[in-house]
Gaussian input, Z-matrix of N, CA and C with variables (Angstrom, degrees):
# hf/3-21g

backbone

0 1
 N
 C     1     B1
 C     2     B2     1     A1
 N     3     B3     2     A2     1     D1
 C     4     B4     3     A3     2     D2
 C     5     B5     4     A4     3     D3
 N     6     B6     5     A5     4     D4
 C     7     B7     6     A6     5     D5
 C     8     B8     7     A7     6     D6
 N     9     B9     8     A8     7     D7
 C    10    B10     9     A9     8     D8
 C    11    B11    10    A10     9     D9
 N    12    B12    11    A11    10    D10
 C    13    B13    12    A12    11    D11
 C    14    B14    13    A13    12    D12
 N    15    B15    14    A14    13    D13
 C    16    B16    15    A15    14    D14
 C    17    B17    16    A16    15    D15
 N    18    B18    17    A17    16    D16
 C    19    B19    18    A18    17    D17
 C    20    B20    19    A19    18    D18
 N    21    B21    20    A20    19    D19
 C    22    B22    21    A21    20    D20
 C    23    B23    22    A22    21    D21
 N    24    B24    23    A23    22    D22
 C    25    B25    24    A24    23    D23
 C    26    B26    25    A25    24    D24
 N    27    B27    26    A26    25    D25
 C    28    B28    27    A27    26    D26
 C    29    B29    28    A28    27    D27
 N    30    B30    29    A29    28    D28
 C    31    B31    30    A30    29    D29
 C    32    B32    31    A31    30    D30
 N    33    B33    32    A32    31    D31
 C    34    B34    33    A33    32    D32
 C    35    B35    34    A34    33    D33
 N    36    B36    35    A35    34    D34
 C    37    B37    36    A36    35    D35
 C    38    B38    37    A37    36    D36
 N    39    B39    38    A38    37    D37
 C    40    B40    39    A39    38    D38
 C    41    B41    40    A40    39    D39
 N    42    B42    41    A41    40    D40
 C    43    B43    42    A42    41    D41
 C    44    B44    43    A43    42    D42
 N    45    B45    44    A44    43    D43
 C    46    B46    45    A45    44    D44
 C    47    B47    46    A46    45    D45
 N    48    B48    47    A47    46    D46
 C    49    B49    48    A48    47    D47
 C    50    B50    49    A49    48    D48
 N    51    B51    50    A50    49    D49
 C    52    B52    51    A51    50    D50
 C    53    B53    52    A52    51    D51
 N    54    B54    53    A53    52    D52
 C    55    B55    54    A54    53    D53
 C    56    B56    55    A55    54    D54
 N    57    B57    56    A56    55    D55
 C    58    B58    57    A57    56    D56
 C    59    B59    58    A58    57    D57
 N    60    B60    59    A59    58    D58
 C    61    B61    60    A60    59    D59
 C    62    B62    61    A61    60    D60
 N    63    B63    62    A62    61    D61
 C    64    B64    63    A63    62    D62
 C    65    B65    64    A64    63    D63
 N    66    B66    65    A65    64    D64
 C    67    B67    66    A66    65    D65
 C    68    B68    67    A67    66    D66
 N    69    B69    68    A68    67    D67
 C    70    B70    69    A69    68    D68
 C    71    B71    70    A70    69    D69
 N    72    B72    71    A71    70    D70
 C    73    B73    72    A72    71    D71
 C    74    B74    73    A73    72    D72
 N    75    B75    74    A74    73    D73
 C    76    B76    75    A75    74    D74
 C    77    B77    76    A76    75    D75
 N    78    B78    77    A77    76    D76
 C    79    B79    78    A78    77    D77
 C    80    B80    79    A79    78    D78
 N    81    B81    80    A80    79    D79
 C    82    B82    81    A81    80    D80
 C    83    B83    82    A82    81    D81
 N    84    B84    83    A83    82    D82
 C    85    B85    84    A84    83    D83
 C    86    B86    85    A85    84    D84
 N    87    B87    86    A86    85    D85
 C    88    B88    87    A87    86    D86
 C    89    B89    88    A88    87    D87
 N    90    B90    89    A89    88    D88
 C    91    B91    90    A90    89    D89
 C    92    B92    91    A91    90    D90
 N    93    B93    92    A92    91    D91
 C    94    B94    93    A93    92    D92
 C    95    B95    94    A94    93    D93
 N    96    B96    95    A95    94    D94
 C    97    B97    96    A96    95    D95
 C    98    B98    97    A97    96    D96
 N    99    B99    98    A98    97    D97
 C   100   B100    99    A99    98    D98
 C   101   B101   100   A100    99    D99
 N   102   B102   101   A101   100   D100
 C   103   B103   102   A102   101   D101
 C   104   B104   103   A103   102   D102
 N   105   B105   104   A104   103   D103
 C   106   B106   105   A105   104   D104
 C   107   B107   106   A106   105   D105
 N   108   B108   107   A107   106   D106
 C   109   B109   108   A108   107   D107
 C   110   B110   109   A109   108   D108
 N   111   B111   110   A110   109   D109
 C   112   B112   111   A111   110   D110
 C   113   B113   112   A112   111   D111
 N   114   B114   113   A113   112   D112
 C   115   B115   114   A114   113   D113
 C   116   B116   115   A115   114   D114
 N   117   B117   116   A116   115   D115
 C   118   B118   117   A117   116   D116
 C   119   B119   118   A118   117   D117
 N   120   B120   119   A119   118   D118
 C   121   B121   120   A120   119   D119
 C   122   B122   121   A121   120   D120
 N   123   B123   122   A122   121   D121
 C   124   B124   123   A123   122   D122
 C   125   B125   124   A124   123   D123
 N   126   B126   125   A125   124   D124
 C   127   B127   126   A126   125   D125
 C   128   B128   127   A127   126   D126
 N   129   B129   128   A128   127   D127
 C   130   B130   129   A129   128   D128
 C   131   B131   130   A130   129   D129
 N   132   B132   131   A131   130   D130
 C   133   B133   132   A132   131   D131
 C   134   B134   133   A133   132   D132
 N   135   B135   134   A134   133   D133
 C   136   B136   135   A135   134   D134
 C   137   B137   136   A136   135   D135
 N   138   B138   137   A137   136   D136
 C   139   B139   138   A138   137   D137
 C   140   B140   139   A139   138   D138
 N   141   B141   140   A140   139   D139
 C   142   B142   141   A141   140   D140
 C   143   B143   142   A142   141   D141
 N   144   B144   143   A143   142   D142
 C   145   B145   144   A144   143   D143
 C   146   B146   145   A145   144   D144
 N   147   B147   146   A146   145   D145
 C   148   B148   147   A147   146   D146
 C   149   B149   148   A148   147   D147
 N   150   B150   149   A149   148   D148
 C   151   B151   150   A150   149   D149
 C   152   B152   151   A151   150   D150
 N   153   B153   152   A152   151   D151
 C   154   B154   153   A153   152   D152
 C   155   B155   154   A154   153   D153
 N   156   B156   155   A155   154   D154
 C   157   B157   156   A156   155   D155
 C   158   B158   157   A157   156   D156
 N   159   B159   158   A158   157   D157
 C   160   B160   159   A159   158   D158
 C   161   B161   160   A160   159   D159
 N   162   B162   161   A161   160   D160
 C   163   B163   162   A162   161   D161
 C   164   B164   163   A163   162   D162
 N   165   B165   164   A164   163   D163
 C   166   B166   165   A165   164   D164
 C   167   B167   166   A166   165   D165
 N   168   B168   167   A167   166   D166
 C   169   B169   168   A168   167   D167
 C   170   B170   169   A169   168   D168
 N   171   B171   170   A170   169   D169
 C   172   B172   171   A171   170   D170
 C   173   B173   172   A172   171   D171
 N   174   B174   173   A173   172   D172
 C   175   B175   174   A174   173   D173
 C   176   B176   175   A175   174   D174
 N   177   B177   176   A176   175   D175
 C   178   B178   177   A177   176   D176
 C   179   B179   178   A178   177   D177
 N   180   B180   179   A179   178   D178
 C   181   B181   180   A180   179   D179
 C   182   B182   181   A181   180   D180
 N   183   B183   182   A182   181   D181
 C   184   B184   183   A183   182   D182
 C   185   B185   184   A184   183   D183
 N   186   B186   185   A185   184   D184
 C   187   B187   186   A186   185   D185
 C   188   B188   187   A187   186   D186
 N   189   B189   188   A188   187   D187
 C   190   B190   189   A189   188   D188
 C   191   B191   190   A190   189   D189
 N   192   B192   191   A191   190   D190
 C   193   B193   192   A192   191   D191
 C   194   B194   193   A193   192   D192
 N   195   B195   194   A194   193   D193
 C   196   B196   195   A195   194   D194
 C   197   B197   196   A196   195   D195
 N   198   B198   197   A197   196   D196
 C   199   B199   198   A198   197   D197
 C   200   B200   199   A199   198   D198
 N   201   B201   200   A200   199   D199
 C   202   B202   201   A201   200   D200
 C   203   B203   202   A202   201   D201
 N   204   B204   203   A203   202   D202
 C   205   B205   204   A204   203   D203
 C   206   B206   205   A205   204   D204
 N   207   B207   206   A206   205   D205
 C   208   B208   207   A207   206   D206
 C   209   B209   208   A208   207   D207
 N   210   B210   209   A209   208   D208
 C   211   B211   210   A210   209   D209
 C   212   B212   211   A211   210   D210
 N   213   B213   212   A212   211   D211
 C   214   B214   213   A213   212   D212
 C   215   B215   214   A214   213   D213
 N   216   B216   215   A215   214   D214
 C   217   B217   216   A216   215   D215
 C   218   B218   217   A217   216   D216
 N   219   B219   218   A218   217   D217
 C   220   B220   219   A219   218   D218
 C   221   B221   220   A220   219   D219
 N   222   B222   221   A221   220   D220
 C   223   B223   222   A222   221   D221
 C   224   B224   223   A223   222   D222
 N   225   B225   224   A224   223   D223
 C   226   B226   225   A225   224   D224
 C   227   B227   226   A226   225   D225
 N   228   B228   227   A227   226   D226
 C   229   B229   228   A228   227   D227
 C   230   B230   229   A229   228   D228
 N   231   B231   230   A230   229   D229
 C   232   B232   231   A231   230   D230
 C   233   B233   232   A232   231   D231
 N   234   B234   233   A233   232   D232
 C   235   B235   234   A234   233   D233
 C   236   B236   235   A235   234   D234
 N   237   B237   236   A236   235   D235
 C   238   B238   237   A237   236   D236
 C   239   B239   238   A238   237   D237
 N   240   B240   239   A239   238   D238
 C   241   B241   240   A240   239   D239
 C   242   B242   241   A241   240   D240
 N   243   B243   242   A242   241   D241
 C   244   B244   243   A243   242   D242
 C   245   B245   244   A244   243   D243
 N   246   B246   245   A245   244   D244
 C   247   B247   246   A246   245   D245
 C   248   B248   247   A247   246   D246
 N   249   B249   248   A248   247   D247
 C   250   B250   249   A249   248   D248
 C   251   B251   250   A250   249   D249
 N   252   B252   251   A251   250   D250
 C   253   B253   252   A252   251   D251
 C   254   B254   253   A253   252   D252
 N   255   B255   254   A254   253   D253
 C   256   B256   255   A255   254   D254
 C   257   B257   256   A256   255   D255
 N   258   B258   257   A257   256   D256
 C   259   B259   258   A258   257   D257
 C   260   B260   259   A259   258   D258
 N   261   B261   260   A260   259   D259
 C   262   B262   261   A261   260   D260
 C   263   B263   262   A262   261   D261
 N   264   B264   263   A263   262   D262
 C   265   B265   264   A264   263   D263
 C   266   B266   265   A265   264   D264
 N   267   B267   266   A266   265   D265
 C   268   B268   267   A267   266   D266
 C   269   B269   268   A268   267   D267
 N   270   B270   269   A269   268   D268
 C   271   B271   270   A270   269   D269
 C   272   B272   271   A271   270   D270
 N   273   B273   272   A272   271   D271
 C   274   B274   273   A273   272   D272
 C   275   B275   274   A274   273   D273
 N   276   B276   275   A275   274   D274
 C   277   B277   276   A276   275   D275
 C   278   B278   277   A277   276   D276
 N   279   B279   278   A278   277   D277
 C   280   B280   279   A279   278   D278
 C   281   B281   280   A280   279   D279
 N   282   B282   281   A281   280   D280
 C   283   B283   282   A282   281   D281
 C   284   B284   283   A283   282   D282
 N   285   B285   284   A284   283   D283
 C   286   B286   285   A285   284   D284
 C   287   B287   286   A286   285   D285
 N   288   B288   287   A287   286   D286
 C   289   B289   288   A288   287   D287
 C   290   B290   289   A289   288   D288
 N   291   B291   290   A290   289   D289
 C   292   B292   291   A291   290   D290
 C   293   B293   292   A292   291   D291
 N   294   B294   293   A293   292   D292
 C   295   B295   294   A294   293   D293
 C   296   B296   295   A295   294   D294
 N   297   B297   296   A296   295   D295
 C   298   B298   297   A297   296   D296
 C   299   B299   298   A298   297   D297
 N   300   B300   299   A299   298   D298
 C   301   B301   300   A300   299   D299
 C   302   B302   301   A301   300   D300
 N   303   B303   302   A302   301   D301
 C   304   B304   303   A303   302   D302
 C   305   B305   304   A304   303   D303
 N   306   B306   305   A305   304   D304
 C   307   B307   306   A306   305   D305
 C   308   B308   307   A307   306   D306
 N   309   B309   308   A308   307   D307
 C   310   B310   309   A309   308   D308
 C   311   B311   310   A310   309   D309

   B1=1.4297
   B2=1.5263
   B3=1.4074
   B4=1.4048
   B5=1.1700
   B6=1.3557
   B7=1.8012
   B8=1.2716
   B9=1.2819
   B10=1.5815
   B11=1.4164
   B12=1.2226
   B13=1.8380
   B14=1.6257
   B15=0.9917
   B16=1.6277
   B17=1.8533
   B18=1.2474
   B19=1.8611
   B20=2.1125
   B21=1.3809
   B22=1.4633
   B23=1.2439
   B24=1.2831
   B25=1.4072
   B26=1.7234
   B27=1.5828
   B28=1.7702
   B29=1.0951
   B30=1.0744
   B31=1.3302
   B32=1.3653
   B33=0.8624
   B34=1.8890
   B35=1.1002
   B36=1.2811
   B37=1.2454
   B38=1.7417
   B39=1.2406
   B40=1.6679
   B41=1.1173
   B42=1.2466
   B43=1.3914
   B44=1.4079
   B45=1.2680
   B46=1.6461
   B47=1.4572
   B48=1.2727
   B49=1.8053
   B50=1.4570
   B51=1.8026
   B52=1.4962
   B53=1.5371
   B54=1.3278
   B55=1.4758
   B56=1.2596
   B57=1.7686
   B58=1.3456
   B59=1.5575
   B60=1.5948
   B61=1.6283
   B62=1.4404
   B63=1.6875
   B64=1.1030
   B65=1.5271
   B66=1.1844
   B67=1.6974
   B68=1.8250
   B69=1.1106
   B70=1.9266
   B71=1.1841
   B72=1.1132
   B73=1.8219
   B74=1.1222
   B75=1.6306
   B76=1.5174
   B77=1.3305
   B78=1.1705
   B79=1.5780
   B80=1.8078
   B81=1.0389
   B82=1.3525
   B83=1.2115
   B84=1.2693
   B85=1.5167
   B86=1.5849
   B87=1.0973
   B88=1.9230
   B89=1.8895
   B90=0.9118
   B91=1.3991
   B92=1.8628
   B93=1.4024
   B94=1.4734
   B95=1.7594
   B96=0.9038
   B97=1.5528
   B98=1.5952
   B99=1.6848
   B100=1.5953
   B101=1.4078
   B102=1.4848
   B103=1.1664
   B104=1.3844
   B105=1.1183
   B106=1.5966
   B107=1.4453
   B108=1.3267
   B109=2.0332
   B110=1.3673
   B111=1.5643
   B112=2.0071
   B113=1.2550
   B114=1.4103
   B115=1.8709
   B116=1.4694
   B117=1.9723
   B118=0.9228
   B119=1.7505
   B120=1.1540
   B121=1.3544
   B122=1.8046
   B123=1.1675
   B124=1.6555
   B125=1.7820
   B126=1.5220
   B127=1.4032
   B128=1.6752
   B129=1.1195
   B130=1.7747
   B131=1.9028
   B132=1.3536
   B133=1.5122
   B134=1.3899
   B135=1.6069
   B136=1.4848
   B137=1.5215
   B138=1.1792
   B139=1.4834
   B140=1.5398
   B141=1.6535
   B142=1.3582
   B143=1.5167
   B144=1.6050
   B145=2.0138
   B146=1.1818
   B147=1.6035
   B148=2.0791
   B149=1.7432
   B150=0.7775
   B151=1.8918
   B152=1.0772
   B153=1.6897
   B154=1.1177
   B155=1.7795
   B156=1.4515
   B157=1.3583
   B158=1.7712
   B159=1.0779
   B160=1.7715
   B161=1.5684
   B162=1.1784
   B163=1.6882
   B164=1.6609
   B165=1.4426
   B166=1.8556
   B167=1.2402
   B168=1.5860
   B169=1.3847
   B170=1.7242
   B171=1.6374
   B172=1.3093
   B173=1.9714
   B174=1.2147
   B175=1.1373
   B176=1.7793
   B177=1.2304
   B178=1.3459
   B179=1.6136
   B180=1.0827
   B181=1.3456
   B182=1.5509
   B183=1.8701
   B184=1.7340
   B185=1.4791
   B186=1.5867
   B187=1.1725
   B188=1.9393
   B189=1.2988
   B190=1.7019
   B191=1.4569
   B192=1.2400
   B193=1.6867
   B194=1.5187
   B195=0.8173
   B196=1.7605
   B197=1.8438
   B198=1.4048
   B199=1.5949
   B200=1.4517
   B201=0.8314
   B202=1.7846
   B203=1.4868
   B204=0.8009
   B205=1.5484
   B206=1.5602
   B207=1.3468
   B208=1.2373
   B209=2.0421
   B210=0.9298
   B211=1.7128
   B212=1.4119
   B213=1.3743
   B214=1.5040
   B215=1.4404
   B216=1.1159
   B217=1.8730
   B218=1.4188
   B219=1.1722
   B220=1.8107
   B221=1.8103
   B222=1.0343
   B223=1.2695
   B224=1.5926
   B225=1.0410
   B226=1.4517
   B227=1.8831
   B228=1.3454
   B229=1.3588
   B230=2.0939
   B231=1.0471
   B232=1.4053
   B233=1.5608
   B234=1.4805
   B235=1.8342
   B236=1.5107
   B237=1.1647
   B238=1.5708
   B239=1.5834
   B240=1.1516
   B241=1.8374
   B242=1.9634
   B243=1.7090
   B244=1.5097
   B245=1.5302
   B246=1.1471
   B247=1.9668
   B248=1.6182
   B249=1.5895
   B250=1.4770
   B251=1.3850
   B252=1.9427
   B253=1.6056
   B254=1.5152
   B255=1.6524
   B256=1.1432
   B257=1.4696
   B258=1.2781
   B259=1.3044
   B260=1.8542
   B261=1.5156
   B262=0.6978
   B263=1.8196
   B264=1.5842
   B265=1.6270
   B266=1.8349
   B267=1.7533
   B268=1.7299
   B269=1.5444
   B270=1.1127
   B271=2.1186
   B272=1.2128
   B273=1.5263
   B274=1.1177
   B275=2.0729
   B276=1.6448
   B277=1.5038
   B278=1.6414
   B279=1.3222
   B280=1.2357
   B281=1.7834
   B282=1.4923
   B283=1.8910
   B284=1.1291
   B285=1.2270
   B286=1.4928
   B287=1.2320
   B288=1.7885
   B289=1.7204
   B290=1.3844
   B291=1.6859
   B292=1.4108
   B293=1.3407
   B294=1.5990
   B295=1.5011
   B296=1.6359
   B297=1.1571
   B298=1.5782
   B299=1.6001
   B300=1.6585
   B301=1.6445
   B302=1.6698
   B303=1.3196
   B304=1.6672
   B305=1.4947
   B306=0.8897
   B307=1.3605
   B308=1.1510
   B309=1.0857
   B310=1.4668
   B311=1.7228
   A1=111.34
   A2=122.13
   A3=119.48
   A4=124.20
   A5=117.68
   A6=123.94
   A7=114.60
   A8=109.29
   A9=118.83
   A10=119.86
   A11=103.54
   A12=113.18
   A13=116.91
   A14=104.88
   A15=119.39
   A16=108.10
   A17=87.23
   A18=94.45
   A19=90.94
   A20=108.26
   A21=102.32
   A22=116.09
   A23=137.94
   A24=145.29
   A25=127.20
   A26=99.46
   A27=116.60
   A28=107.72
   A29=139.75
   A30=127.16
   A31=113.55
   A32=122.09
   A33=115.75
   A34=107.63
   A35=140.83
   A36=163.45
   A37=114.42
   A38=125.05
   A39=141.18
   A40=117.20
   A41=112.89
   A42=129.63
   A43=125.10
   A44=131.67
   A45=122.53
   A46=87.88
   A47=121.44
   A48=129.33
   A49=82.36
   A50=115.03
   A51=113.76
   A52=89.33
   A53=118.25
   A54=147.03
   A55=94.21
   A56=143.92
   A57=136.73
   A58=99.82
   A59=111.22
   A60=129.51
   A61=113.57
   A62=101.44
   A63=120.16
   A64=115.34
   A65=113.70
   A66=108.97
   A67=95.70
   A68=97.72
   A69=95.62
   A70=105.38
   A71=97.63
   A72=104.67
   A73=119.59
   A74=136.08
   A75=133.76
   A76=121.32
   A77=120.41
   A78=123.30
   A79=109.30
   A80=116.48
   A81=120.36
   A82=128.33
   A83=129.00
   A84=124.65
   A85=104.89
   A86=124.15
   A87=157.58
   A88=94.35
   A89=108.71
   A90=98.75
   A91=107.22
   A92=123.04
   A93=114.72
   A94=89.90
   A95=146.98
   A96=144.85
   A97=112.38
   A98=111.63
   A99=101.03
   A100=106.29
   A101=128.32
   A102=150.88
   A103=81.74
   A104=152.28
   A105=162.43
   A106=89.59
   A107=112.95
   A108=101.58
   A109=101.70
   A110=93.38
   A111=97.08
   A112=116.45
   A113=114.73
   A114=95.18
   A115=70.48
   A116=100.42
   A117=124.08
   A118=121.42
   A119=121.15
   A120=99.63
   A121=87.52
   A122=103.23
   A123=123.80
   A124=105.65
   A125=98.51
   A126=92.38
   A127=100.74
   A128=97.37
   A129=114.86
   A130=97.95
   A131=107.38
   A132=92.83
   A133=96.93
   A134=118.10
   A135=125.65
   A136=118.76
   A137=120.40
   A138=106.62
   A139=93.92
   A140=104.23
   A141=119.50
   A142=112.63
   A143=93.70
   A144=102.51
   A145=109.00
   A146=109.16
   A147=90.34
   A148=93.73
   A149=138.40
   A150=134.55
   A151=95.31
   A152=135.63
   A153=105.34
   A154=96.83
   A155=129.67
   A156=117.41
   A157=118.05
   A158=101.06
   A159=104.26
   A160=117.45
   A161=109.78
   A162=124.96
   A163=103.31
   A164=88.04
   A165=93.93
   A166=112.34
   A167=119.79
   A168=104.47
   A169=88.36
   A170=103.74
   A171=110.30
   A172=112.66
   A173=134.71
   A174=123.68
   A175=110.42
   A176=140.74
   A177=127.27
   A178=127.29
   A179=118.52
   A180=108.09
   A181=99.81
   A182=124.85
   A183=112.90
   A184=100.59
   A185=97.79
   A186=97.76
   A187=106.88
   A188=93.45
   A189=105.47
   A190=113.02
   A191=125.70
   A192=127.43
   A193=97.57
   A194=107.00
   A195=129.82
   A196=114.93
   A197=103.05
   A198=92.84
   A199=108.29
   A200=144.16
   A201=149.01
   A202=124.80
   A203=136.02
   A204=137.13
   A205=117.94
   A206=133.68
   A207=120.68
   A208=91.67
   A209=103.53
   A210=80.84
   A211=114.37
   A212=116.48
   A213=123.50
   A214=114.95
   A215=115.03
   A216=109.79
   A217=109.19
   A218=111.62
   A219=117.32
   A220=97.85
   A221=116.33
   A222=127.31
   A223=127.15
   A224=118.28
   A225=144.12
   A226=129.18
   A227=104.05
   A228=98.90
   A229=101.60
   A230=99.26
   A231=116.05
   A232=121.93
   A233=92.00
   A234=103.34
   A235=112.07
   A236=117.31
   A237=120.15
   A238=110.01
   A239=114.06
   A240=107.13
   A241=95.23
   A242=83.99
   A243=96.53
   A244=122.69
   A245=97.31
   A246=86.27
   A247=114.53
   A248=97.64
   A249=113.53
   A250=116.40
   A251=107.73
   A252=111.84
   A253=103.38
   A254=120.07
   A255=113.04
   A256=112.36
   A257=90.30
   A258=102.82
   A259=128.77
   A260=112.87
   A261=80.79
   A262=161.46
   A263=95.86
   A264=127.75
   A265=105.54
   A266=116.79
   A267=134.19
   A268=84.97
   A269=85.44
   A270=100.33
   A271=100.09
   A272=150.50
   A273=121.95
   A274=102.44
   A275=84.88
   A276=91.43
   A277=130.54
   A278=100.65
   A279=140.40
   A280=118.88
   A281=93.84
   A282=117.01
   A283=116.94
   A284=117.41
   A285=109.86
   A286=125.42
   A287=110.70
   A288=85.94
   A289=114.99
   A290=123.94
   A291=107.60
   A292=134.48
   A293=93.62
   A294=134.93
   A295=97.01
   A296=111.78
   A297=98.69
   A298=104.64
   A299=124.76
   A300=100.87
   A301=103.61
   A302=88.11
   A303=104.19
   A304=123.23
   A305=146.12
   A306=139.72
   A307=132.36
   A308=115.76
   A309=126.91
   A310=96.92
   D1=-40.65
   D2=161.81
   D3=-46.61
   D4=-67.78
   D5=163.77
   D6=-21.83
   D7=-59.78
   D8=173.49
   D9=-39.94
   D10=-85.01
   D11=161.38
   D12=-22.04
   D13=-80.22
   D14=-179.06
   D15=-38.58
   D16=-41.19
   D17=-161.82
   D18=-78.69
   D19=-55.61
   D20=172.32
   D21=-44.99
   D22=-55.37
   D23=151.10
   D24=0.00
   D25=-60.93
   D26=-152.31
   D27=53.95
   D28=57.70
   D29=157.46
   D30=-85.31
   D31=17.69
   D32=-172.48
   D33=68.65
   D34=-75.78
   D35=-148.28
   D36=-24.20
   D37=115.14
   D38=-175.08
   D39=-101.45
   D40=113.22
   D41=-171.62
   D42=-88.00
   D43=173.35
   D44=-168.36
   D45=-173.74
   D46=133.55
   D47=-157.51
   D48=-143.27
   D49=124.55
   D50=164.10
   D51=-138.49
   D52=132.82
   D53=156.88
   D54=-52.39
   D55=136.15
   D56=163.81
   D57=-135.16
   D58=98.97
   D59=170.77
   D60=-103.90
   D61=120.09
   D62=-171.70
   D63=-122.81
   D64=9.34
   D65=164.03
   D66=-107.74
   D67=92.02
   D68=163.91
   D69=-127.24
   D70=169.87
   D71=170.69
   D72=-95.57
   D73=-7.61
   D74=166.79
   D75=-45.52
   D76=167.59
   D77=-172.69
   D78=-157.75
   D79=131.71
   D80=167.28
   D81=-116.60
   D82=109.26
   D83=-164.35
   D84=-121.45
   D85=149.68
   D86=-174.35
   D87=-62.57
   D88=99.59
   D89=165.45
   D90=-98.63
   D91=7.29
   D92=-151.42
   D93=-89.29
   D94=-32.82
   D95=-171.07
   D96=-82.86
   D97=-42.28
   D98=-172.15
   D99=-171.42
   D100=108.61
   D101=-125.04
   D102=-96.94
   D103=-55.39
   D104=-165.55
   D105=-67.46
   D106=-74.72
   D107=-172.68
   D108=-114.81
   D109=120.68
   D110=173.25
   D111=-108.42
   D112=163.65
   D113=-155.51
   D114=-131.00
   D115=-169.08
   D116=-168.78
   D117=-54.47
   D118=174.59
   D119=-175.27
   D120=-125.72
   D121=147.14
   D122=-172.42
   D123=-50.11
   D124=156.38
   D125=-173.59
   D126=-85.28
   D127=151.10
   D128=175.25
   D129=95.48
   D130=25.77
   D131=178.24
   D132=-82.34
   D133=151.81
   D134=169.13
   D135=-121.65
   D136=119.40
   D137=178.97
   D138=-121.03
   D139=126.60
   D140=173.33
   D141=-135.87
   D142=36.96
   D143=164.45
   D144=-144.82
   D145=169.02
   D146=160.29
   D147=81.94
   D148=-110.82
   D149=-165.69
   D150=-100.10
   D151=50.90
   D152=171.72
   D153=-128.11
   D154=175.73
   D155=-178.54
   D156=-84.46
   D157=130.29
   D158=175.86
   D159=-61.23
   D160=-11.45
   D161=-160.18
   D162=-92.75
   D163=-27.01
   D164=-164.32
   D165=-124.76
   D166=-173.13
   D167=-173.08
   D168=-137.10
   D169=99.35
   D170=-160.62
   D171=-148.26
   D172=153.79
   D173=-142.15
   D174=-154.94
   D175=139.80
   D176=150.21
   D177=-81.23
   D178=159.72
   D179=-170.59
   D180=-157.39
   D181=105.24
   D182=164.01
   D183=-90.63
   D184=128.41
   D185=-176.16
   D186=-122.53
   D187=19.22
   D188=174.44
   D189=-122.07
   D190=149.46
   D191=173.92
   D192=-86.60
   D193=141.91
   D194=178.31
   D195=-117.07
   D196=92.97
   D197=176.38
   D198=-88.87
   D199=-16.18
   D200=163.81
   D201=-102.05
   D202=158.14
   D203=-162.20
   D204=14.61
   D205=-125.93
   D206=-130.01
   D207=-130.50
   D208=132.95
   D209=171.98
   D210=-90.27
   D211=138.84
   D212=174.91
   D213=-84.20
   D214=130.05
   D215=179.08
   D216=-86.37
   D217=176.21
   D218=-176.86
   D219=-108.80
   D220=143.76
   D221=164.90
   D222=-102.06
   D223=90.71
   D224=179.48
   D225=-74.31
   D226=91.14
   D227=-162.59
   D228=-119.43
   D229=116.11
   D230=179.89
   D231=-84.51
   D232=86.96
   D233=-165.11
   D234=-72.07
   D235=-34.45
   D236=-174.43
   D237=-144.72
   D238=121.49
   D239=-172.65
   D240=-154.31
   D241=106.37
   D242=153.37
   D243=-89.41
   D244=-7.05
   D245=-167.58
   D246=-79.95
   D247=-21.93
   D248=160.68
   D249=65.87
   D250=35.26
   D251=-174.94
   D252=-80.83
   D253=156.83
   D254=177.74
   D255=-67.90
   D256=161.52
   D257=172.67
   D258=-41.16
   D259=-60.07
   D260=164.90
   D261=-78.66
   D262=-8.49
   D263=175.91
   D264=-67.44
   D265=-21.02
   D266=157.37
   D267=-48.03
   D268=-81.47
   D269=-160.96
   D270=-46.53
   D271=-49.86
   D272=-140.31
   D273=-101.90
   D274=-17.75
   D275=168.75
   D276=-69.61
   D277=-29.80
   D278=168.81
   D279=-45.77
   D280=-60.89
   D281=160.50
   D282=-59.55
   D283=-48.83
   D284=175.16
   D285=-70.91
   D286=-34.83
   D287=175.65
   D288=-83.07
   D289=-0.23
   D290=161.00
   D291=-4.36
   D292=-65.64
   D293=-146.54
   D294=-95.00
   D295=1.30
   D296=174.07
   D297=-99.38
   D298=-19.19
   D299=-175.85
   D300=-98.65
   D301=155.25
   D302=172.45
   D303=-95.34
   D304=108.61
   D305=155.75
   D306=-86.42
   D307=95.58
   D308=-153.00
   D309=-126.94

């Protein structure tokens, strides 16, 4: 229905649609300090290989510091994208607007 709109419109305007699921059960943990206990992994880590789907063009991302238990990553899946930024400039655009909503 957006497509629609936009395209009736002419506005030019290029769209980019990402699904953002954040109750999963995946986990990413720091193996670089101590192979026996691995801790959290730094904020802005991205893993987009390894558990991620071959079919899609989709990514993990912790984008919070965790001083107690475990940090949960966000799951980022990019269903429709005309604007066609690389990948990594997705991700890093992606991090930043994290940090713009409040939940308060």
């Amino acid at each position: 229905q957006i497509l629609d709109v936009v395209r009736r419109k002419h506005t030019g305007i290029k769209l980019t649609e990402v699904i953002v699921q954040k109750r999963i059960h995946t986990r990413i943990f720091d193996h670089t300090c101590d192979m026996q206990r691995p801790g959290n992994a730094p904020p802005g880590t991205v893993v987009d290989s390894g558990c991620t789907s071959k079919d899609t063009y989709d990514f993990f991302m912790i984008s919070q510091n965790v001083m107690q238990g475990t940090a949960t990553p966000t799951h980022y899946r990019v269903i429709y994208d005309e604007v066609a930024l690389a990948p990594n400039h997705m991700q890093m655009l992606t991090y930043k607007l994290c940090h713009l909503y409040y939940n308060w």
